[in-house]
HTML snippet that shows the backbone in 3Dmol.js (N, CA, C, O; Angstrom):
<script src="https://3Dmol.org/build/3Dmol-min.js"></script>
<div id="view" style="width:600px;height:400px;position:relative"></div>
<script>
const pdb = `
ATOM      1  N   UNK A   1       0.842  -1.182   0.000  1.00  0.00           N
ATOM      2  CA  UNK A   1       0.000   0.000   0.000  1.00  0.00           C
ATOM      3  C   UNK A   1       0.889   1.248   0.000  1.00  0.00           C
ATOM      4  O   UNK A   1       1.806   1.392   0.808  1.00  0.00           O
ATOM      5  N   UNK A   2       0.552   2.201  -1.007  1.00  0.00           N
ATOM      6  CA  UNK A   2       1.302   3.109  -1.050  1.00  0.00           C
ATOM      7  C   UNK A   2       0.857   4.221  -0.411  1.00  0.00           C
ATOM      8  O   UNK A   2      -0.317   4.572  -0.529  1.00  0.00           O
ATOM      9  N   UNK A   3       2.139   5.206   0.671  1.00  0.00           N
ATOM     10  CA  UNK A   3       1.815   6.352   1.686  1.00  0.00           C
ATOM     11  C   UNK A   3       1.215   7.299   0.616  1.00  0.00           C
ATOM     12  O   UNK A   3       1.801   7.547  -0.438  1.00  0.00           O
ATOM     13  N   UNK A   4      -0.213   7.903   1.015  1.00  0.00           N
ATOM     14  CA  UNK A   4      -0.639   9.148   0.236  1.00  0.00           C
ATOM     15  C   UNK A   4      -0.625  10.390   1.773  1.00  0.00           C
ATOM     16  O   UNK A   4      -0.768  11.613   1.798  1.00  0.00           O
ATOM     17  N   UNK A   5      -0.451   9.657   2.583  1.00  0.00           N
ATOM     18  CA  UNK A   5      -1.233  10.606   3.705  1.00  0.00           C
ATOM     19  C   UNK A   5      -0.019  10.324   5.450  1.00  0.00           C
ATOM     20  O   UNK A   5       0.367   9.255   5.923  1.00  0.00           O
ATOM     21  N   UNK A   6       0.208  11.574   5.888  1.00  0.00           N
ATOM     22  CA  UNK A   6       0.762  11.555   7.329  1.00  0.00           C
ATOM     23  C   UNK A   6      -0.011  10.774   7.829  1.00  0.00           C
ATOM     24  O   UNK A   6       0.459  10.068   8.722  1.00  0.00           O
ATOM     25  N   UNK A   7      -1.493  10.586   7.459  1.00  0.00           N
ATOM     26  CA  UNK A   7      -1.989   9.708   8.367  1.00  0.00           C
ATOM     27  C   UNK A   7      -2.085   8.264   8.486  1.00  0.00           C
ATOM     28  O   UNK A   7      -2.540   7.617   9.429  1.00  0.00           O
ATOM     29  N   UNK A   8      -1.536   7.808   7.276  1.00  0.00           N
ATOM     30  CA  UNK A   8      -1.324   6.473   6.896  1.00  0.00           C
ATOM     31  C   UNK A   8       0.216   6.015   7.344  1.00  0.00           C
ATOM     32  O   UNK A   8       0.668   4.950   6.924  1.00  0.00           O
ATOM     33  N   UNK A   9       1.041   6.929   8.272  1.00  0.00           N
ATOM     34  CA  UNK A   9       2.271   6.591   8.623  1.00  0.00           C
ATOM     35  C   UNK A   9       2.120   6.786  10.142  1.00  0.00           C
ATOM     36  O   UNK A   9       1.534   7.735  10.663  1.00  0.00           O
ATOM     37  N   UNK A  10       2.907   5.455  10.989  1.00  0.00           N
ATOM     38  CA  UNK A  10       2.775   5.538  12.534  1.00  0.00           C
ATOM     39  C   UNK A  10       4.142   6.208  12.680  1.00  0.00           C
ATOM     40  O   UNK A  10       5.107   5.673  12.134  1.00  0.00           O
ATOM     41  N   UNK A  11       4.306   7.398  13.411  1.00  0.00           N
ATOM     42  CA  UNK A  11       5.643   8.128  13.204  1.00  0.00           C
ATOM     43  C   UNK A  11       6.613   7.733  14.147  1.00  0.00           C
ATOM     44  O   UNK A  11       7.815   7.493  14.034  1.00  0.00           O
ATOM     45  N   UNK A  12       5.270   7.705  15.791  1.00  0.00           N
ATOM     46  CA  UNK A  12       6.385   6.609  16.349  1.00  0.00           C
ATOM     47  C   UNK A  12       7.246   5.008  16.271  1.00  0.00           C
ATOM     48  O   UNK A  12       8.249   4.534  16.805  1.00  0.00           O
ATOM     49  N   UNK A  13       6.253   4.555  15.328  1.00  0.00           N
ATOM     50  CA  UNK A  13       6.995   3.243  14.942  1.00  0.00           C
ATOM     51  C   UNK A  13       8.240   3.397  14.327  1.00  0.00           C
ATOM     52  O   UNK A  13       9.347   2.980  14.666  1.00  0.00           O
ATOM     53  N   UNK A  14       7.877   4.069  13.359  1.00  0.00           N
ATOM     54  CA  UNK A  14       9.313   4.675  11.905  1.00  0.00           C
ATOM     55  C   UNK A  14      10.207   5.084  12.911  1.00  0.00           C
ATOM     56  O   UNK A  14      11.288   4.501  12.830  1.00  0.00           O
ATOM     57  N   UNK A  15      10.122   5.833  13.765  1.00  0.00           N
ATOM     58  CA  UNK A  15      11.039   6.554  14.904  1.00  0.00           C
ATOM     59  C   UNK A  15      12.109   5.243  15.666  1.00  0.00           C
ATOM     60  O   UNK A  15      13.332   5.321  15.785  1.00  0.00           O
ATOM     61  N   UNK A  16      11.515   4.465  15.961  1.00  0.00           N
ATOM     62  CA  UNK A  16      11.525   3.418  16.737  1.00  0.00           C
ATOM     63  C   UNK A  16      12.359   2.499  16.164  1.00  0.00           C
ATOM     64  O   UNK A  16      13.276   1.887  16.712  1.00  0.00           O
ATOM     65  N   UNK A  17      11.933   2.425  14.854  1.00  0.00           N
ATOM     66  CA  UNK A  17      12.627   1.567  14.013  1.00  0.00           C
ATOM     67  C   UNK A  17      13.532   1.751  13.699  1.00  0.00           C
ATOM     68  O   UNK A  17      14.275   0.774  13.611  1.00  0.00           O
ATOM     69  N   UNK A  18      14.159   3.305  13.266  1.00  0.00           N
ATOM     70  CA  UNK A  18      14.933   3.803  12.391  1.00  0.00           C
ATOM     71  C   UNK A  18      16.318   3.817  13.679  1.00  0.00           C
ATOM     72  O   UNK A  18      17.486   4.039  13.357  1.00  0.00           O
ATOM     73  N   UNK A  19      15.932   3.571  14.940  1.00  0.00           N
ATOM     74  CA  UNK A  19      16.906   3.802  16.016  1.00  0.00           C
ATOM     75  C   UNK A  19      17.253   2.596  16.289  1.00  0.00           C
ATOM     76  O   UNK A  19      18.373   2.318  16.716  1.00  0.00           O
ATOM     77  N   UNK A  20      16.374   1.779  16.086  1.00  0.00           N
ATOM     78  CA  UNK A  20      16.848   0.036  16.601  1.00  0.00           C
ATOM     79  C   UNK A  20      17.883  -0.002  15.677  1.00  0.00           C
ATOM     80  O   UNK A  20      19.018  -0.101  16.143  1.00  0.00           O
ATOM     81  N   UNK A  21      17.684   0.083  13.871  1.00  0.00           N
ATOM     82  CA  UNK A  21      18.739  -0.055  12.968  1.00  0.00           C
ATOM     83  C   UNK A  21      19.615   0.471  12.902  1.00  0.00           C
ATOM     84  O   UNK A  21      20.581  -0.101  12.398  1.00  0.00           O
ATOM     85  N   UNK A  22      19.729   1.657  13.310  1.00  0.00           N
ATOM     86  CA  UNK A  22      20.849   2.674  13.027  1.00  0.00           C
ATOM     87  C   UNK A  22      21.772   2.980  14.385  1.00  0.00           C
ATOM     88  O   UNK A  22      22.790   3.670  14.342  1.00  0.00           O
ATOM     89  N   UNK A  23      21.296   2.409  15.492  1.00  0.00           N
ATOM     90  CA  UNK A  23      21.794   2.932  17.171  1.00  0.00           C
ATOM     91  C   UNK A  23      21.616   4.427  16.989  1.00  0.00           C
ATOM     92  O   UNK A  23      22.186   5.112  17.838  1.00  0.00           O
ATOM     93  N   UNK A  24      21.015   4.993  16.157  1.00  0.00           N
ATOM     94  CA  UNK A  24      20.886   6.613  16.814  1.00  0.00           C
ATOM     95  C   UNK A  24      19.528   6.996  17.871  1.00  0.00           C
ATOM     96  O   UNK A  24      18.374   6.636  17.638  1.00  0.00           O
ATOM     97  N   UNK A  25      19.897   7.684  18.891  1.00  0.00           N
ATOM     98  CA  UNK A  25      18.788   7.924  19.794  1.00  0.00           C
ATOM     99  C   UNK A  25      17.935   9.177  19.122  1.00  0.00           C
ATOM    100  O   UNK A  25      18.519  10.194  18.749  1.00  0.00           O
ATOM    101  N   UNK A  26      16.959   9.064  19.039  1.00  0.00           N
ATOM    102  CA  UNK A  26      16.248  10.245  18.124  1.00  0.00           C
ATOM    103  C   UNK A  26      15.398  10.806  19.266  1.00  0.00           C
ATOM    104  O   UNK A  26      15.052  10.152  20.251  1.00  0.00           O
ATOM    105  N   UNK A  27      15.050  12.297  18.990  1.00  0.00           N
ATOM    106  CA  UNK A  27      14.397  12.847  19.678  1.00  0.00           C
ATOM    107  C   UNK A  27      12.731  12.636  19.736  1.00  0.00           C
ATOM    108  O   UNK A  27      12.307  12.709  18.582  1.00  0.00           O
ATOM    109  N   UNK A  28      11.683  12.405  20.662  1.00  0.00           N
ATOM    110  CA  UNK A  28      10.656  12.450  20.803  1.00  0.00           C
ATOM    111  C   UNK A  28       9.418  13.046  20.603  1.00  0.00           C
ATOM    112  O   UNK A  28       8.284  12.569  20.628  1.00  0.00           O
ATOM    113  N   UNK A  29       9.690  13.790  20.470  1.00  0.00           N
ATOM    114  CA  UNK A  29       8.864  15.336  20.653  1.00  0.00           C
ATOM    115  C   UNK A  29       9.401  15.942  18.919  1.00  0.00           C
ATOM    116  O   UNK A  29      10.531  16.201  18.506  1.00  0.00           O
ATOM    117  N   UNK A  30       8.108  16.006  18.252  1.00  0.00           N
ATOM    118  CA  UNK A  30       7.740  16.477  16.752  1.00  0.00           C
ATOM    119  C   UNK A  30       7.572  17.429  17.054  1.00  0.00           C
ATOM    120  O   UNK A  30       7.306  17.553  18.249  1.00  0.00           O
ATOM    121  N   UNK A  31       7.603  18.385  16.406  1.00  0.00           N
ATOM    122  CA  UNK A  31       7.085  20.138  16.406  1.00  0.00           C
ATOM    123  C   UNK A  31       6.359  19.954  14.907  1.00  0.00           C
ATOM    124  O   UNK A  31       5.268  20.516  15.001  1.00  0.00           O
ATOM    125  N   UNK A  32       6.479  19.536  13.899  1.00  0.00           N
ATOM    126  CA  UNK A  32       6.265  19.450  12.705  1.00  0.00           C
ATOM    127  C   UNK A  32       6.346  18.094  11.714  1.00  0.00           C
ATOM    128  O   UNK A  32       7.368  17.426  11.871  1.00  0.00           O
ATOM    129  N   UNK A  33       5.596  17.717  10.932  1.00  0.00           N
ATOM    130  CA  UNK A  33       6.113  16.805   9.786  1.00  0.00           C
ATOM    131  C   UNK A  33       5.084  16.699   8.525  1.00  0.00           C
ATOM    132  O   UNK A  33       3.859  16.822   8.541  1.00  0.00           O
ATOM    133  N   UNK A  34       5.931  16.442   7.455  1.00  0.00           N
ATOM    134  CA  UNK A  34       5.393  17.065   6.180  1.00  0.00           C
ATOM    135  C   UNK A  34       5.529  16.046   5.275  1.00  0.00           C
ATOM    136  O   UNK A  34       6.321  15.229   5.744  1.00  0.00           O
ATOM    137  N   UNK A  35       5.063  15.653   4.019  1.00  0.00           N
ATOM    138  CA  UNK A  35       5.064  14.847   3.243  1.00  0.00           C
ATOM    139  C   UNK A  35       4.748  15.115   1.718  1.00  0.00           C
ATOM    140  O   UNK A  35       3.574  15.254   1.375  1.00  0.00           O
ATOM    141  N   UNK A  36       5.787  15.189   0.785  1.00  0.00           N
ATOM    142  CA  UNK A  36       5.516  15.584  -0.554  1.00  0.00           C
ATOM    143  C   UNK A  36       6.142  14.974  -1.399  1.00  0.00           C
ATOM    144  O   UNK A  36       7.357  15.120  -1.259  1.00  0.00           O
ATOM    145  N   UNK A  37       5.696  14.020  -2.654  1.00  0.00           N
ATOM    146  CA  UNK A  37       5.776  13.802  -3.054  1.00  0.00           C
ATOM    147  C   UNK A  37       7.049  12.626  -2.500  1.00  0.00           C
ATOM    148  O   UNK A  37       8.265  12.701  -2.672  1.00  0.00           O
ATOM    149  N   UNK A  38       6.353  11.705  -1.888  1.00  0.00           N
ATOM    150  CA  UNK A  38       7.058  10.476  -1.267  1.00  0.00           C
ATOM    151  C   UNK A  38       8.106  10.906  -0.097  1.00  0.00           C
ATOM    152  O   UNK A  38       8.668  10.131   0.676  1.00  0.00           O
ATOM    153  N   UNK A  39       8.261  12.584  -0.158  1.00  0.00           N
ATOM    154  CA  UNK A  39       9.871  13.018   1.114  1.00  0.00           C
ATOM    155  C   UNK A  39       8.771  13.044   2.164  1.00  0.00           C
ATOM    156  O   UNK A  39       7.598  13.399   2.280  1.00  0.00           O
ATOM    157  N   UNK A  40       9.925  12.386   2.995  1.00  0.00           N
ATOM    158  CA  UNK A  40       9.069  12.568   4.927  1.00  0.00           C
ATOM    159  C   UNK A  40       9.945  13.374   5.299  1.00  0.00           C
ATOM    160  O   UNK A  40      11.072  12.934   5.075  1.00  0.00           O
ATOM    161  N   UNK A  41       9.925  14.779   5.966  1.00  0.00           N
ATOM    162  CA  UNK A  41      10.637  15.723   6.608  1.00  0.00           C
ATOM    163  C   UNK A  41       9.830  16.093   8.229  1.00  0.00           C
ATOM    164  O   UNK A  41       8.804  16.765   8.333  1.00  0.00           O
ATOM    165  N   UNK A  42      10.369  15.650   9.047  1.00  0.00           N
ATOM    166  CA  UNK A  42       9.638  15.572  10.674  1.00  0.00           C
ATOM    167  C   UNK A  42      10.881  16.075  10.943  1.00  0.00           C
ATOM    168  O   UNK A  42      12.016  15.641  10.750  1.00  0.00           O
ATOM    169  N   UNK A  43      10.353  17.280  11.525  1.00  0.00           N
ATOM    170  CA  UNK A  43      11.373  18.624  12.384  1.00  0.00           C
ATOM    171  C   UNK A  43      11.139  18.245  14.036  1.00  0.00           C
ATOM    172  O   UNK A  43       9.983  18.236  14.461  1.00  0.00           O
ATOM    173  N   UNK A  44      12.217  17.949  14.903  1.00  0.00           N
ATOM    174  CA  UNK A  44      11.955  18.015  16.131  1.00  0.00           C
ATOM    175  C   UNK A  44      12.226  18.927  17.048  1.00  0.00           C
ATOM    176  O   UNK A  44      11.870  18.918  18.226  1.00  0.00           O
ATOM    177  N   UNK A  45      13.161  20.087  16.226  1.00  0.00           N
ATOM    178  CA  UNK A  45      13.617  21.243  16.938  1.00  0.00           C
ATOM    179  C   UNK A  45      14.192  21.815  16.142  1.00  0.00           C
ATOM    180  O   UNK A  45      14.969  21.286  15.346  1.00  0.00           O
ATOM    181  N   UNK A  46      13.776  23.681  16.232  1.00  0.00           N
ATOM    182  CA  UNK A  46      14.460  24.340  15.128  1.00  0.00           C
ATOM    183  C   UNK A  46      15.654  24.774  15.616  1.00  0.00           C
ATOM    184  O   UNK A  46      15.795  25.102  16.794  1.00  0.00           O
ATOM    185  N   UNK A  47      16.514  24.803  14.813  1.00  0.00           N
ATOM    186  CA  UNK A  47      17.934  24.961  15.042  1.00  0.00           C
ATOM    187  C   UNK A  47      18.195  26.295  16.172  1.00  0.00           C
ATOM    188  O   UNK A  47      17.365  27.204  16.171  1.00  0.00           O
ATOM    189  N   UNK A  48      19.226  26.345  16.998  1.00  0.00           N
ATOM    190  CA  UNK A  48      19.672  27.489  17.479  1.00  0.00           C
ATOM    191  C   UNK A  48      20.170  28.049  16.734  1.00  0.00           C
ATOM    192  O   UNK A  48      19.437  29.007  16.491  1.00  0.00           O
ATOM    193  N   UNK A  49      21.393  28.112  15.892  1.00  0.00           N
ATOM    194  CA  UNK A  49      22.283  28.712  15.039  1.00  0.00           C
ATOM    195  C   UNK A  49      22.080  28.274  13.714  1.00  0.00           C
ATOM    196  O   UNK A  49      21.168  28.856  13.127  1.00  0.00           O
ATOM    197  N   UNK A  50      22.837  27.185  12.927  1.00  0.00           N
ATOM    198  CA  UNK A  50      22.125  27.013  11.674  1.00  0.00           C
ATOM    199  C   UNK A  50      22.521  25.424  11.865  1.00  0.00           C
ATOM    200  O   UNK A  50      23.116  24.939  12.827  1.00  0.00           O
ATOM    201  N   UNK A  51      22.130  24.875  10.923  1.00  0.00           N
ATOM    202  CA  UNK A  51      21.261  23.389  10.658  1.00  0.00           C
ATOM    203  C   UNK A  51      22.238  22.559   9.681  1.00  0.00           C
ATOM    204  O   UNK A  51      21.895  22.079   8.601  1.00  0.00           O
ATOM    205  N   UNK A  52      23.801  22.463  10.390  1.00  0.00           N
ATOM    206  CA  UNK A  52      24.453  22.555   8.721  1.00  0.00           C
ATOM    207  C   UNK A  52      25.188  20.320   8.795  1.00  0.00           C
ATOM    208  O   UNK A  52      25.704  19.664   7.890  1.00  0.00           O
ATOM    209  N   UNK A  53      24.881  19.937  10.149  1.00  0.00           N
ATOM    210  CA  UNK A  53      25.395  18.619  10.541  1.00  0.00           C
ATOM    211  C   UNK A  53      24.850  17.852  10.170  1.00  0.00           C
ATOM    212  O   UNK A  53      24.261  16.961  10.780  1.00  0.00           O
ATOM    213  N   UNK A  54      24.986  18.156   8.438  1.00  0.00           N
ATOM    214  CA  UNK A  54      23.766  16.475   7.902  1.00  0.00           C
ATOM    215  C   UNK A  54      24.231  15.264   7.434  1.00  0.00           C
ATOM    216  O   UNK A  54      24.918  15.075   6.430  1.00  0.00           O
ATOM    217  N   UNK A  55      23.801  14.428   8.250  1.00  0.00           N
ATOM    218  CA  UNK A  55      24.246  12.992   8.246  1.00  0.00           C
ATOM    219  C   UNK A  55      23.535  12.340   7.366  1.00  0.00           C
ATOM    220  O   UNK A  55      22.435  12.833   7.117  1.00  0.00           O
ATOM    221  N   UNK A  56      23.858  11.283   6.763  1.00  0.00           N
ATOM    222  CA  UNK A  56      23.279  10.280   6.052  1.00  0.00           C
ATOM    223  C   UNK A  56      23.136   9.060   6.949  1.00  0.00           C
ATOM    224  O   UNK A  56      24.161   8.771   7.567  1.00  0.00           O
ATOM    225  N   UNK A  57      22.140   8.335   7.135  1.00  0.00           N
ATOM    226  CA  UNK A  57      22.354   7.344   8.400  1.00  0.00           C
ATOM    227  C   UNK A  57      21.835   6.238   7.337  1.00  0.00           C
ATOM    228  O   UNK A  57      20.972   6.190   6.461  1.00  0.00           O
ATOM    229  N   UNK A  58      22.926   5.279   7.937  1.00  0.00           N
ATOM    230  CA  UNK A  58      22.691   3.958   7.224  1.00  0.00           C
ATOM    231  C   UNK A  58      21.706   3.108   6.762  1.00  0.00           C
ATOM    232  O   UNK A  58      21.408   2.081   7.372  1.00  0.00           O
ATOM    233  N   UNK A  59      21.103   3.501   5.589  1.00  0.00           N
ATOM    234  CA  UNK A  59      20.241   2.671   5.720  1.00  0.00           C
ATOM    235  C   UNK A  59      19.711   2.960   4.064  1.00  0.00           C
ATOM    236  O   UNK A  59      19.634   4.011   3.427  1.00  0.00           O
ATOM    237  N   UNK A  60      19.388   1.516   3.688  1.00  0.00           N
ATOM    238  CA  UNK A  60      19.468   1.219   2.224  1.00  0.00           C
ATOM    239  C   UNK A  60      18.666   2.561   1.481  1.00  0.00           C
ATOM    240  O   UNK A  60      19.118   3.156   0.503  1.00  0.00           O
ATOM    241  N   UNK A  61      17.136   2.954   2.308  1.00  0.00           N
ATOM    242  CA  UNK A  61      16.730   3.920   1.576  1.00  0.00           C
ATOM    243  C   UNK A  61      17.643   5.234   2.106  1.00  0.00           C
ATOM    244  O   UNK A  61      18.325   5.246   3.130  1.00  0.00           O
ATOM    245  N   UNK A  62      17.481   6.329   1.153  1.00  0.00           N
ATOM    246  CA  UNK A  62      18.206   8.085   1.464  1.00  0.00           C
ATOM    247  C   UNK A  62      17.773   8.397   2.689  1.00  0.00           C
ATOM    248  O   UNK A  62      16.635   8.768   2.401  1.00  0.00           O
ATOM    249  N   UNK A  63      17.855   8.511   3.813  1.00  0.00           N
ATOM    250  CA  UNK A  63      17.278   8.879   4.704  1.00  0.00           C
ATOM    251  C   UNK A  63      18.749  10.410   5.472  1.00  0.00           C
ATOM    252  O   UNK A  63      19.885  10.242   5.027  1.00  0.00           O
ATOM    253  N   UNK A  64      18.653  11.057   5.996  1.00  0.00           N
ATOM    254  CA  UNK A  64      19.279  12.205   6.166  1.00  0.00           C
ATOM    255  C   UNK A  64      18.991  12.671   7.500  1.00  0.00           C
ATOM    256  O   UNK A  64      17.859  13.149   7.588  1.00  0.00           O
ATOM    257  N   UNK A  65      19.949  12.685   9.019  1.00  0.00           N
ATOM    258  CA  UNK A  65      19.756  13.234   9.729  1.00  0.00           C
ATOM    259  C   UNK A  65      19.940  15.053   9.926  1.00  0.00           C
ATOM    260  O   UNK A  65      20.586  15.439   8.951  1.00  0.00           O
ATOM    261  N   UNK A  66      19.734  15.751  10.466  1.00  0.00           N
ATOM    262  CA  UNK A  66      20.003  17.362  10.863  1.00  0.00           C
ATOM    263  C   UNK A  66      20.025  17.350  11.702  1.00  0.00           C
ATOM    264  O   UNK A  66      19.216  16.683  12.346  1.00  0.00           O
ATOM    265  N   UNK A  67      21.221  18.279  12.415  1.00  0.00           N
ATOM    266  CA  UNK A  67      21.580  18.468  13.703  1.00  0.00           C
ATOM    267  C   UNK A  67      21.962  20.337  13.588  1.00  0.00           C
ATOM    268  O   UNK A  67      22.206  21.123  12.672  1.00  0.00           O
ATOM    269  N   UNK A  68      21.878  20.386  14.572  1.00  0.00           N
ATOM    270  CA  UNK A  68      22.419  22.082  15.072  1.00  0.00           C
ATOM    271  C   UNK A  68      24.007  22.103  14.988  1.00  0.00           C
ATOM    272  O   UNK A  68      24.815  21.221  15.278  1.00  0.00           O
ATOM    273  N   UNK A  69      24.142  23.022  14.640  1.00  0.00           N
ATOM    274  CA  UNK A  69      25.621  23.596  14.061  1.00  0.00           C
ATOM    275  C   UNK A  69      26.112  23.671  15.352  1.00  0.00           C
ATOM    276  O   UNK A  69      26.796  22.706  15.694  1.00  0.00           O
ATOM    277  N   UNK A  70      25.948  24.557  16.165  1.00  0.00           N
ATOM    278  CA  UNK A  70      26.520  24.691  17.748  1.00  0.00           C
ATOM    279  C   UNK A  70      25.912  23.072  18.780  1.00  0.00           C
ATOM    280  O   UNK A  70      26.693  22.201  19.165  1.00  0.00           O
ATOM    281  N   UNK A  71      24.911  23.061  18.939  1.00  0.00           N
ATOM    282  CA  UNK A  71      24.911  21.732  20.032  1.00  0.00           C
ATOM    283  C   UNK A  71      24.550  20.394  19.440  1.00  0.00           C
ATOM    284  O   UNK A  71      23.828  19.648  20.101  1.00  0.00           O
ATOM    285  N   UNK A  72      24.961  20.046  18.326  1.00  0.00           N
ATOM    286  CA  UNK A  72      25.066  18.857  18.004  1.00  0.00           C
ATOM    287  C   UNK A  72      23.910  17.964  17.872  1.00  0.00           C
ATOM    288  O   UNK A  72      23.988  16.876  17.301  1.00  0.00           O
ATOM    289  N   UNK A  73      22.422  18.604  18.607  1.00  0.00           N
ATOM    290  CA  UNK A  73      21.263  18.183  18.934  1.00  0.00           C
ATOM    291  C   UNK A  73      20.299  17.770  16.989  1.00  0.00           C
ATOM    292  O   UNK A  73      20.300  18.366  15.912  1.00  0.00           O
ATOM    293  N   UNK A  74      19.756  16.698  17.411  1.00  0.00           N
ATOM    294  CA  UNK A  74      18.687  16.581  16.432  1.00  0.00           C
ATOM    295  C   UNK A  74      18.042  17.169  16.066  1.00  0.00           C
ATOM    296  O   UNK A  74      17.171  17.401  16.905  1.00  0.00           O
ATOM    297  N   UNK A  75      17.777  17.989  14.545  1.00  0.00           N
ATOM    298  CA  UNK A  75      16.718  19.111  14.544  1.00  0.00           C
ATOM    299  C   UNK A  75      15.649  18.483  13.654  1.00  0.00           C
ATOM    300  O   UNK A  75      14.460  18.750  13.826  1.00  0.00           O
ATOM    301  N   UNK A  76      16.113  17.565  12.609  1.00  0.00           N
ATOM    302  CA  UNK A  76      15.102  17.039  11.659  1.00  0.00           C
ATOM    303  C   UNK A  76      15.491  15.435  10.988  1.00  0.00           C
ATOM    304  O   UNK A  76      16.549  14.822  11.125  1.00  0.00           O
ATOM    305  N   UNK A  77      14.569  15.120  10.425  1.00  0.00           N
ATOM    306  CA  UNK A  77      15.155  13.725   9.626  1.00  0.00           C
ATOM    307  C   UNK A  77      14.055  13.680   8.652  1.00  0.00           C
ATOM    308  O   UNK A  77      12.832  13.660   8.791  1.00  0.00           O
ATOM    309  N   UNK A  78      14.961  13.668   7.457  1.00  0.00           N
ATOM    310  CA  UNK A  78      14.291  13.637   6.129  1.00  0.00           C
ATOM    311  C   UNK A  78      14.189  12.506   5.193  1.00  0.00           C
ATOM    312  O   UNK A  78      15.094  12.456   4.359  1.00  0.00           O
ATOM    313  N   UNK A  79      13.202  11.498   5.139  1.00  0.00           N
ATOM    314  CA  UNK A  79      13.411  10.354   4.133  1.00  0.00           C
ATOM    315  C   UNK A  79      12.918  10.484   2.746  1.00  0.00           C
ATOM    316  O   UNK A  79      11.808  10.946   2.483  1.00  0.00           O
ATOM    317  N   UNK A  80      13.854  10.023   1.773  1.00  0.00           N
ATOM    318  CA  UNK A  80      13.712  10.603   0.974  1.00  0.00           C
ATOM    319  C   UNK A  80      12.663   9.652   0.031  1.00  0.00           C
ATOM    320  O   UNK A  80      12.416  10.096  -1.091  1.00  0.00           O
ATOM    321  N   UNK A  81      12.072   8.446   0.407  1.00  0.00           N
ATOM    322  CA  UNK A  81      11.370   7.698  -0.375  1.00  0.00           C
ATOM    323  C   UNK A  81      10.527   7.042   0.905  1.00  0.00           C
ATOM    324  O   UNK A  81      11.010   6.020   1.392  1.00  0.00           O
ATOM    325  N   UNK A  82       9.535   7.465   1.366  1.00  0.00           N
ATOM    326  CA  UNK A  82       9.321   6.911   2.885  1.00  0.00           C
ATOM    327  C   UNK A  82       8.147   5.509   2.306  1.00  0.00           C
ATOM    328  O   UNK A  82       7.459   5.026   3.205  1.00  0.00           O
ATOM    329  N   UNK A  83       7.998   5.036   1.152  1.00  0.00           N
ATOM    330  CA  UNK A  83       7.046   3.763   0.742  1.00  0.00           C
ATOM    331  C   UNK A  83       8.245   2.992   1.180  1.00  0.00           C
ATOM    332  O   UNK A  83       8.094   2.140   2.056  1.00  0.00           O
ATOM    333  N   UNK A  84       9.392   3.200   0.671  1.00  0.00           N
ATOM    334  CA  UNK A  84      10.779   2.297   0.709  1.00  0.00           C
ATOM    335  C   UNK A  84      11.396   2.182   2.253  1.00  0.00           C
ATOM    336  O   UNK A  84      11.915   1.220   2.820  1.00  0.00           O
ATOM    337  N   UNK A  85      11.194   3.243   2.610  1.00  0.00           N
ATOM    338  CA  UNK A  85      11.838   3.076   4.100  1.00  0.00           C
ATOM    339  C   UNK A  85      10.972   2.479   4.611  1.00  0.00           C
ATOM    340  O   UNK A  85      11.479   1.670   5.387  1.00  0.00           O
ATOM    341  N   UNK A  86       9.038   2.370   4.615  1.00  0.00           N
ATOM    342  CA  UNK A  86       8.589   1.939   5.662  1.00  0.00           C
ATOM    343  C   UNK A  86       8.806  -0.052   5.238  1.00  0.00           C
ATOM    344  O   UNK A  86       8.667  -0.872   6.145  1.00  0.00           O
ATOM    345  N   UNK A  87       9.094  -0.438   3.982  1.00  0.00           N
ATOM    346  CA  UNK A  87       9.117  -1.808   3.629  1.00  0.00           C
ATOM    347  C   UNK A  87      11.111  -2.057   4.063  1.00  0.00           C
ATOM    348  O   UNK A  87      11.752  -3.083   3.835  1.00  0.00           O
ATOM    349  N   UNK A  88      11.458  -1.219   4.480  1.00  0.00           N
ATOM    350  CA  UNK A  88      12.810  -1.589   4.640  1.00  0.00           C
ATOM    351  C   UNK A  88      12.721  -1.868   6.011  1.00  0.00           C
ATOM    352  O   UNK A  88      13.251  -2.885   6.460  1.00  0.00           O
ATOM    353  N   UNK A  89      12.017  -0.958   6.840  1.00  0.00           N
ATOM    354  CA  UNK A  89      11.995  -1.057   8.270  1.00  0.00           C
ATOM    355  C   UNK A  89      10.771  -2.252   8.522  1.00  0.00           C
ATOM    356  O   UNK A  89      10.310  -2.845   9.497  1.00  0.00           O
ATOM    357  N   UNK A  90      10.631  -2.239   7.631  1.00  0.00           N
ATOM    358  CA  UNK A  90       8.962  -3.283   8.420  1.00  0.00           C
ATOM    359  C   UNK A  90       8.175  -2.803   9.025  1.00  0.00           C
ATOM    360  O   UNK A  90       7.802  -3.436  10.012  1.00  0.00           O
ATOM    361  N   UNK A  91       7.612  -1.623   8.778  1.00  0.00           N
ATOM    362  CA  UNK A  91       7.312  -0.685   9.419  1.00  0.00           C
ATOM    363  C   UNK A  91       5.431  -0.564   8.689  1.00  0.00           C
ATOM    364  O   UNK A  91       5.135   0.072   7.678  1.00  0.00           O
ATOM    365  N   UNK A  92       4.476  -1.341   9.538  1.00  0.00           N
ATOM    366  CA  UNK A  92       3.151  -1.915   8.849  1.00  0.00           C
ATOM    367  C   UNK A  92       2.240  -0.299   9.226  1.00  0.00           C
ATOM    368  O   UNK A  92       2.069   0.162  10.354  1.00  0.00           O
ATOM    369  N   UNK A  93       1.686   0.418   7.677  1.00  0.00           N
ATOM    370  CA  UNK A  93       0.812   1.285   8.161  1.00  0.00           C
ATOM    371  C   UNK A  93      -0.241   0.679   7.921  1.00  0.00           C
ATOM    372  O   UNK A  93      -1.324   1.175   8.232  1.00  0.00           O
TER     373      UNK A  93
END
`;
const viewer = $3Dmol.createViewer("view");
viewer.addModel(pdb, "pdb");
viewer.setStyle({}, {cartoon: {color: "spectrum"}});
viewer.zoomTo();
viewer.render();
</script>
């Protein structure tokens, strides 16, 4: 089944998942998340300074962490094909 809708995605699961695979501890607390044209972009904090620590975290689909330039903190995570990430993670909407 293909994602048309935020609401057809469990964010804490994907969250959950994406940390079991990767050992990154991700932040809890969404302020935002958006969906266009297959990109998942879920903001958990807007940057203090600027947004420039972007990681690629392992994992077969594009997926892209953001962190804050000064405290190193999680600001966003962007997947770039989220039908693919949720069949990579096993991740049942």
């Amino acid at each position: 089944m293909a994602v048309t809708s935020l609401l057809d995605i469990k964010l804490k699961e994907l969250l959950r998942r994406i940390e079991k695979k990767t050992g990154i501890k991700l932040p809890r607390k969404i302020i935002s998340a958006s969906l266009n044209e297959g990109v998942l972009h879920i903001r958990f904090n807007h940057p203090k300074t600027r947004e420039t620590n972007v990681e690629p975290l392992p994992l077969k689909t594009p997926t892209y962490l953001f962190k804050d330039e000064k405290t190193g903190e999680p600001t966003a995570i962007e997947i770039i094909n989220i039908n693919e990430a949720l069949k990579e993670l096993e991740v049942i909407s």
